[in-house]
Kinemage of the C-alpha trace (Angstrom):
@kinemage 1
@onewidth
@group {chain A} dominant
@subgroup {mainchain}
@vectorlist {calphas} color= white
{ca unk a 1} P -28.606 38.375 24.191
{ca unk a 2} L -31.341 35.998 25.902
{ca unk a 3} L -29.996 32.897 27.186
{ca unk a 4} L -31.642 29.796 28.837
{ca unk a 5} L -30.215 28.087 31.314
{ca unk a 6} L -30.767 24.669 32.546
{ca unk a 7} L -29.559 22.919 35.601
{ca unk a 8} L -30.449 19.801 38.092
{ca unk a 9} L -29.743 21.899 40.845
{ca unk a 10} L -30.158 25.433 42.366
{ca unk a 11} L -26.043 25.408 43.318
{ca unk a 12} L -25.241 24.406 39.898
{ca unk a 13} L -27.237 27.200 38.298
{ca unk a 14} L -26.177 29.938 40.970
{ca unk a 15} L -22.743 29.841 39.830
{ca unk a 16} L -23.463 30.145 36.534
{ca unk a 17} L -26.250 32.563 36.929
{ca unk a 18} L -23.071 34.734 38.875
{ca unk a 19} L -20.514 33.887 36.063
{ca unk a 20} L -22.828 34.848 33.268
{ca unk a 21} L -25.554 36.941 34.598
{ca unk a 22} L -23.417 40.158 33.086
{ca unk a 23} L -23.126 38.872 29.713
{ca unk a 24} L -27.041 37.717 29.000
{ca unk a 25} L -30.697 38.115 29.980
{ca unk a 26} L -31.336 34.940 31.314
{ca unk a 27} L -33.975 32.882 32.002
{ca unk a 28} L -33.013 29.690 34.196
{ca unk a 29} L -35.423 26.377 34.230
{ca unk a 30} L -34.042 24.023 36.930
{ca unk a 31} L -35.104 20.443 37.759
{ca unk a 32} L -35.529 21.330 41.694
{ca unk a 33} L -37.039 23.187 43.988
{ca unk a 34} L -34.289 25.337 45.208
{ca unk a 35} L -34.758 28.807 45.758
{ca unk a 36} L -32.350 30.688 43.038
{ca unk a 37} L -34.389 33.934 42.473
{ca unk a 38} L -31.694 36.191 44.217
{ca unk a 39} L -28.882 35.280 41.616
{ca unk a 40} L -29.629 37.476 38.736
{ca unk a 41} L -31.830 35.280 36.546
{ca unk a 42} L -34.954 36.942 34.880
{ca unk a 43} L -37.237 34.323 35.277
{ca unk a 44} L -36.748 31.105 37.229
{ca unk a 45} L -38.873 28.022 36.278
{ca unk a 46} L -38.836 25.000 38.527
{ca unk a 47} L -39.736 21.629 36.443
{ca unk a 48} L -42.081 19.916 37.499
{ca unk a 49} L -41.716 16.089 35.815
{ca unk a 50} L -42.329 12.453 35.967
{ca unk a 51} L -39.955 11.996 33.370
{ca unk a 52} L -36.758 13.268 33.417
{ca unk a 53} L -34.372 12.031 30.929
{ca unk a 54} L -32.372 13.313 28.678
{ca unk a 55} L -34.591 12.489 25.439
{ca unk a 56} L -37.621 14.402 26.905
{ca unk a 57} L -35.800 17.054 28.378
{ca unk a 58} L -33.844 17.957 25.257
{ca unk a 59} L -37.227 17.909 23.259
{ca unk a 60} L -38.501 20.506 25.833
{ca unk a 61} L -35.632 22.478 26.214
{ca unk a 62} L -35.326 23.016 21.972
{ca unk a 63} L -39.238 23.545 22.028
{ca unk a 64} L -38.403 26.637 24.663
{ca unk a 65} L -35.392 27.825 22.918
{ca unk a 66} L -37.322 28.445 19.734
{ca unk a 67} L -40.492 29.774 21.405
{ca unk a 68} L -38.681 32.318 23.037
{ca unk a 69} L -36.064 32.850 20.584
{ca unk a 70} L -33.181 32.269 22.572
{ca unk a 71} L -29.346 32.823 21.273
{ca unk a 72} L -27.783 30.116 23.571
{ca unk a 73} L -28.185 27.291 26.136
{ca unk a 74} L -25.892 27.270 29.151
{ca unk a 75} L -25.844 24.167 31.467
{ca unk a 76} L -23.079 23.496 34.089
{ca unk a 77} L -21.403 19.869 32.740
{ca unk a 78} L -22.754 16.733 34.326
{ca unk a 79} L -23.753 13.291 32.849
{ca unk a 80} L -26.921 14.474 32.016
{ca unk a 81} L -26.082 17.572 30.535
{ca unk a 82} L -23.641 16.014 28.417
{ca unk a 83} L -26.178 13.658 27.136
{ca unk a 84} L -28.893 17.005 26.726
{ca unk a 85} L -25.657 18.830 24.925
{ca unk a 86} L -25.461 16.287 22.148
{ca unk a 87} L -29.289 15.463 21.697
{ca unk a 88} L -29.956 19.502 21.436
{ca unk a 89} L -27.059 19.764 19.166
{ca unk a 90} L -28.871 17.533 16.588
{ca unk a 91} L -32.422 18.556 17.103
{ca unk a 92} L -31.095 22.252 16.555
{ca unk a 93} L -28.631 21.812 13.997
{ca unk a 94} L -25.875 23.440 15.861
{ca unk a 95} L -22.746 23.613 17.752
{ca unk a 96} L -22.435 22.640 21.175
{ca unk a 97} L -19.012 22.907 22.857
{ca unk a 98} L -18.137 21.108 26.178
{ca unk a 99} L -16.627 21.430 29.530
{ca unk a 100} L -15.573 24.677 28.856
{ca unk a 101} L -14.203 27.224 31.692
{ca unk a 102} L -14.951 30.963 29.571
{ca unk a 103} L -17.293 31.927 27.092
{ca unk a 104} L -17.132 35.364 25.101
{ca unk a 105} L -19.013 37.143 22.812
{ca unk a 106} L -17.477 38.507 19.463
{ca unk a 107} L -18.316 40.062 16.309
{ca unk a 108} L -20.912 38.420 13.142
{ca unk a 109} L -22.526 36.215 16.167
{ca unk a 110} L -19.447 34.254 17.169
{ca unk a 111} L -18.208 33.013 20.300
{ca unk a 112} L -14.810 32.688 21.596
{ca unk a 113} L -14.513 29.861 24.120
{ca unk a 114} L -11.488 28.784 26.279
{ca unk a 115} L -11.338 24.580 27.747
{ca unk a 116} L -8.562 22.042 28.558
{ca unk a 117} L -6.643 20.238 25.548
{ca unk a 118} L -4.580 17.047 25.208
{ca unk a 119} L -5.733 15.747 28.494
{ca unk a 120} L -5.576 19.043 30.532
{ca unk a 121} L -2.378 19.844 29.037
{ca unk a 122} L -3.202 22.519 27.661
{ca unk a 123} L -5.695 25.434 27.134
{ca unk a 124} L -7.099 25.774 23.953
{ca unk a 125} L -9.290 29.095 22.874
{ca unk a 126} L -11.613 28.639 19.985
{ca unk a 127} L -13.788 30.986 17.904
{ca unk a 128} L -17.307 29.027 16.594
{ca unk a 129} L -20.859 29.408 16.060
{ca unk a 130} L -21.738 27.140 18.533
{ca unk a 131} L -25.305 28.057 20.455
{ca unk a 132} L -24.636 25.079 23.248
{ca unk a 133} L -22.482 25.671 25.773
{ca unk a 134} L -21.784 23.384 28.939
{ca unk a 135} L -19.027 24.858 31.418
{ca unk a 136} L -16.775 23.123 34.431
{ca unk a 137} L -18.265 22.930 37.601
{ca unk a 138} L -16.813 25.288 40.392
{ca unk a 139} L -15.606 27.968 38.109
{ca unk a 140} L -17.038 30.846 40.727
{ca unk a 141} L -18.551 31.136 43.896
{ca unk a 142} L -22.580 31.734 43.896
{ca unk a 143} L -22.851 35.483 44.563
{ca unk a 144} L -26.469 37.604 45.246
{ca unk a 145} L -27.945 40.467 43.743
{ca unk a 146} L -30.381 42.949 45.289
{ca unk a 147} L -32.935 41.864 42.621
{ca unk a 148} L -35.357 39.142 42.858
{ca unk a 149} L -36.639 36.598 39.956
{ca unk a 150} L -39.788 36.448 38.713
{ca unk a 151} L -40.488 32.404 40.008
{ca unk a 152} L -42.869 29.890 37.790
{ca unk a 153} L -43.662 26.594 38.274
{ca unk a 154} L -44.021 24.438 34.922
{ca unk a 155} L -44.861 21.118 34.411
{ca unk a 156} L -43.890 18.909 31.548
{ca unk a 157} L -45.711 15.855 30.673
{ca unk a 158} L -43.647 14.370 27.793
{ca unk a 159} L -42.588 10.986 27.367
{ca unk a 160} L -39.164 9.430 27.270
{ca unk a 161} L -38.516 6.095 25.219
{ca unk a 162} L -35.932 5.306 28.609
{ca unk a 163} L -38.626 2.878 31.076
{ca unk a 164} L -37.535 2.596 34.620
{ca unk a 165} L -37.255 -1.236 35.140
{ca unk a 166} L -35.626 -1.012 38.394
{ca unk a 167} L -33.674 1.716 40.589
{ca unk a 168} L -30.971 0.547 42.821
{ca unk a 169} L -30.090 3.513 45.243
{ca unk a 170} L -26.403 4.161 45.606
{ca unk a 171} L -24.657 4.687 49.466
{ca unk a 172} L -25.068 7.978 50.245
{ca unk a 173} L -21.966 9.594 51.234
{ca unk a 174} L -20.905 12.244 53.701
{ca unk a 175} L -18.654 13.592 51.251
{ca unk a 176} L -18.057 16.879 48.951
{ca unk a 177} L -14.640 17.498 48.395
{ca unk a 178} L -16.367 20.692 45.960
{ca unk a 179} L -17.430 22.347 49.616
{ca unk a 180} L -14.286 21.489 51.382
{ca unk a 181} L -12.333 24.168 52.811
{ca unk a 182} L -9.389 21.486 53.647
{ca unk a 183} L -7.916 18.645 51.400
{ca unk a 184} L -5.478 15.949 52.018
{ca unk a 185} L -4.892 13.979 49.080
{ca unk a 186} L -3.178 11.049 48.644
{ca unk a 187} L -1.142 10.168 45.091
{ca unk a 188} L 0.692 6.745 44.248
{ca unk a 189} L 3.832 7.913 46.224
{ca unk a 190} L 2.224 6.808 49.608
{ca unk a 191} L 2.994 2.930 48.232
{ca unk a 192} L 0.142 1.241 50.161
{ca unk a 193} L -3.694 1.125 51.418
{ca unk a 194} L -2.054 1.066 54.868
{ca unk a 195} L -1.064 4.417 54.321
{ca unk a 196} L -3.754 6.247 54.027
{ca unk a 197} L -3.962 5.847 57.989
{ca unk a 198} L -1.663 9.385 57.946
{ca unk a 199} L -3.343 10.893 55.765
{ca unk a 200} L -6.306 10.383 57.770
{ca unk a 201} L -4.952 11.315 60.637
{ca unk a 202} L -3.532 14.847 59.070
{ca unk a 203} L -7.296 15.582 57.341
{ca unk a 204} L -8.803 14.765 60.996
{ca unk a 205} L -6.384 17.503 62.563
{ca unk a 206} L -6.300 19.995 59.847
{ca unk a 207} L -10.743 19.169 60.235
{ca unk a 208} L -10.399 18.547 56.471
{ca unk a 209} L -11.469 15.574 53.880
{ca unk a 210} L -9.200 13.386 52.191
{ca unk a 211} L -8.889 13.248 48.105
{ca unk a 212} L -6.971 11.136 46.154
{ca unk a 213} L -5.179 10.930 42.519
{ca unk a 214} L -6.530 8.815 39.757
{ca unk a 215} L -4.005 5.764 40.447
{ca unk a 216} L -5.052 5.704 44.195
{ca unk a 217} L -9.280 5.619 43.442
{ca unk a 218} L -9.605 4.291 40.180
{ca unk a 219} L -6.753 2.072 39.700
{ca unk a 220} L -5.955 0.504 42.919
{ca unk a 221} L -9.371 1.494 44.774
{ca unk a 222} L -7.695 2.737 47.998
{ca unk a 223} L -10.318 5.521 48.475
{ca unk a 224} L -13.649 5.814 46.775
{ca unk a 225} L -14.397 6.842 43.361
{ca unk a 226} L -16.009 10.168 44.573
{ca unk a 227} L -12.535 11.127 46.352
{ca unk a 228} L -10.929 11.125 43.069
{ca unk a 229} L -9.709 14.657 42.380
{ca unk a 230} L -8.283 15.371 38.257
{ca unk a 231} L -9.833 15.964 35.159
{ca unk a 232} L -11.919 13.111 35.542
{ca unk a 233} L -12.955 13.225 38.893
{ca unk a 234} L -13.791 16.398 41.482
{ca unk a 235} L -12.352 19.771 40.893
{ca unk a 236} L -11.857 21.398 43.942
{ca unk a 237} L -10.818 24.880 45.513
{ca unk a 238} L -10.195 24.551 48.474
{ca unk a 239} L -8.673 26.658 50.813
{ca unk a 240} L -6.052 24.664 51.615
{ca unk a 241} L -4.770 21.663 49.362
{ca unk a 242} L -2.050 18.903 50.334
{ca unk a 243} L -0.629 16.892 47.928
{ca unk a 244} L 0.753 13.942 49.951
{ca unk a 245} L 2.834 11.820 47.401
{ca unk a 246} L 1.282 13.065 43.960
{ca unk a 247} L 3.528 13.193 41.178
{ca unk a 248} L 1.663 15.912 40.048
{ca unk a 249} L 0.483 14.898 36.419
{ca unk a 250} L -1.273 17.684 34.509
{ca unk a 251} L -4.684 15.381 34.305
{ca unk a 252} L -4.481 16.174 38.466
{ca unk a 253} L -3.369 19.581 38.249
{ca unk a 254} L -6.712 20.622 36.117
{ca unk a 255} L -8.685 19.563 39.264
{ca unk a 256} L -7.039 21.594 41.994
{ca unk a 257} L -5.633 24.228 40.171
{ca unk a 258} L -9.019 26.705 41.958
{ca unk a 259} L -7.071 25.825 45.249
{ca unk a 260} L -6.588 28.985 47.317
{ca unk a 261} L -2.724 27.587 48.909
{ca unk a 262} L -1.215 24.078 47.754
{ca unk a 263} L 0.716 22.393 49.583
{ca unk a 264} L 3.245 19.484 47.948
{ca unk a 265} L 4.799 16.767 50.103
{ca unk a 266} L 7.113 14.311 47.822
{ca unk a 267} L 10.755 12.971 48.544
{ca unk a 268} L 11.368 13.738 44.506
{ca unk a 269} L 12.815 16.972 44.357
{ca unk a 270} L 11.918 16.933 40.412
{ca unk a 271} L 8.303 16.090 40.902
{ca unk a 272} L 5.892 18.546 38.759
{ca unk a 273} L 4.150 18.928 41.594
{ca unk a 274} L 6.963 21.666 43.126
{ca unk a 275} L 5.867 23.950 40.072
{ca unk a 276} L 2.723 23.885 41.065
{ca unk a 277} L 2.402 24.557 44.584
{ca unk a 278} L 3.214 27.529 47.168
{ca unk a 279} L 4.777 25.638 49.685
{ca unk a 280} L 6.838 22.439 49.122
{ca unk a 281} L 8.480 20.012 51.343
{ca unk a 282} L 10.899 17.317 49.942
{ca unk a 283} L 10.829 14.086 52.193
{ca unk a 284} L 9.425 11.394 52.986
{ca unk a 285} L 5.982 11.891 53.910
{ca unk a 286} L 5.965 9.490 56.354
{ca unk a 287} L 8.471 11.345 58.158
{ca unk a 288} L 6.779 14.703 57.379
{ca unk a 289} L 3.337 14.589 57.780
{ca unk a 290} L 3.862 12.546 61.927
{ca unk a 291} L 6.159 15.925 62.672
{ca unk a 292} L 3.636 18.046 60.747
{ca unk a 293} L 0.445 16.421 63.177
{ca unk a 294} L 2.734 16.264 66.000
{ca unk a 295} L 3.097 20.154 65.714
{ca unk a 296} L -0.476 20.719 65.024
{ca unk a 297} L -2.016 18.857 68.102
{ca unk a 298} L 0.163 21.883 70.076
C-alpha cells in the first residue's frame, strides 16, 4: 500500500517513517528543511510555502493523494494536523481517526486501529474504513536504514482564506520534557508554589527537568503550561520518571506510561499511582525527597 505522509517537522516524521515504514511505501512531504532521507521514506518532499495553513495545505495534500493514488494519509497529531485531519476528511469523503497509538491492516481494505477511551481510561480497538490516520507523538524512537530517499523540493503557491494581521512571538523556552532522559514531576500533593523549590532541587541533582500534573499547570499555574505532562499535555518516556505527590489519575498515567522506570513518592499508601510505578515510597515527600538529595550529593 502507498501512503503519504505529512509532517511540520523532520523528528515528527522520523518516528513515524520508523513505526510505519514496514507496513507501506511511503512517500513523506514535510514543511521543513530537515534532512529525513535515511528513515525509510521513498521519496521525501520538502514544502516550500508562503502559506501554510491548514485550508491550503489540506487542498494540496487531497490534490496529491488522488494524483498519486494513495490508500492513506499518516500525520503525527498536532494542532495543525488535527485541523488538516478534519478538512481532508470532508474534501475526501472519508474517515479520519485521531490520536491513535497502532494502526493495522486487515482484510476487504479495513483497518484495525487501537487509541485511548473515556479520558485515557481505557483502550479501545476499532475496525473502519478510515483512509486518515493521525497517531500520538513519541510512540518510537527515530531509527535509520541503510537506504537513502530520493529528496525533492516542491513549492506550493495556493492561497489560504486565513490573512496574517499580526504575529506575536511566544517566549521561547529551554524546555522538552519529550527529549528528557530525567523527570521530576510535581502533582497537587506538594500543597503549595513554595514547593516546587524541592522538586527543583531533586531535577537539578538527578540533571533532569521538572513536569507537572494537570492541577499544578493548568489549574493553579505553578509551572508552565508546556510542563504539563497527561493526556492533554506532553507524553514523555523518559528514562527515569518521579512522581512527587501525583495521585496518579489515569488522564496522567496516558502521558508517562513510555517511561523506562517510574518512580512514585506519596504519603497515601492507596494512591493509583503505587500500581503504576516500579519503585514506590510512602511518605511525606518533604521528608523523602531532602534524604533522597542528601544521598545523591554523596
Amino acid at each position: 500500500m502507498k501512503a503519504l505522509l505529512f509532517s511540520e517537522s523532520g523528528d515528527l516524521a522520523s518516528q513515524l517513517l520508523t513505526l510505519l515504514r514496514d507496513k507501506f511505501e511511503i512517500n513523506a512531504y514535510i514543511l521543513s528543511k530537515d534532512d529525513i532521507s535515511e528513515y525509510g521514506a521513498s521519496n521525501v518532499f520538502q514544502i516550500e510555502t508562503s502559506f501554510p495553513y491548514a485550508d491550503n495545505l489540506s487542498s494540496f495534500i487531497s490534490e496529491e493523494f488522488k494524483k498519486w493514488n494513495y490508500h492513506v494519509i499518516l500525520m503525527v497529531s498536532s494542532p495543525l494536523t488535527r485541523d488538516i485531519a478534519g478538512m481532508l476528511s470532508e474534501i475526501l469523503k472519508t474517515e479520519a481517526i485521531t490520536e491513535i497509538m497502532k494502526l493495522e491492516t486487515g482484510e476487504n481494505n479495513k483497518f484495525y486501529t487501537e487509541r485511548f477511551f473515556f479520558g485515557g481510561k481505557t483502550i479501545i480497538r476499532e475496525e473502519s474504513d478510515a483512509r486518515i490516520f493521525t497517531f500520538l507523538a513519541g510512540l518510537t524512537d527515530p531509527q535509520k536504514v541503510n537506504t537513502k530517499s530520493n529528496v525533492q523540493k516542491i513549492r506550493i503557491d495556493l492561497k489560504s482564506r486565513v490573512s496574517l494581521v499580526n504575529e506575536i512571538e511566544k517566549p521561547k523556552s529551554s524546555v522538552n520534557l519529550e527529549k528528557a532522559d530525567i523527570i521530576v514531576s510535581a502533582g497537587r500533593g506538594i500543597g503549595k508554589k513554595e514547593g516546587l523549590s524541592v522538586i527543583q532541587q531533586l531535577a537539578d541533582v538527578l540533571h533532569g527537568e521538572v513536569g507537572g500534573s494537570r492541577p499544578v499547570c493548568l489549574d493553579y499555574h505553578w509551572l508552565s503550561e508546556e510542563r504539563q505532562v497527561g493526556l492533554s499535555g506532553k507524553r514523555v518516556k523518559p528514562k527515569i520518571y518521579i512522581a512527587a505527590g501525583i495521585s496518579g489519575q489515569v488522564q496522567h498515567i496516558a502521558g508517562m506510561r513510555g517511561s523506562k522506570t517510574v518512580i512514585a513518592i506519596n504519603k497515601d499508601k492507596n494512591a493509583p499511582i503505587f500500581n503504576e510505578c516500579d519503585y514506590g515510597i510512602v511518605g511525606d515527600l518533604y521528608v523523602v525527597i531532602p534524604k533522597l538529595i542528601e544521598k545523591l550529593k554523596k
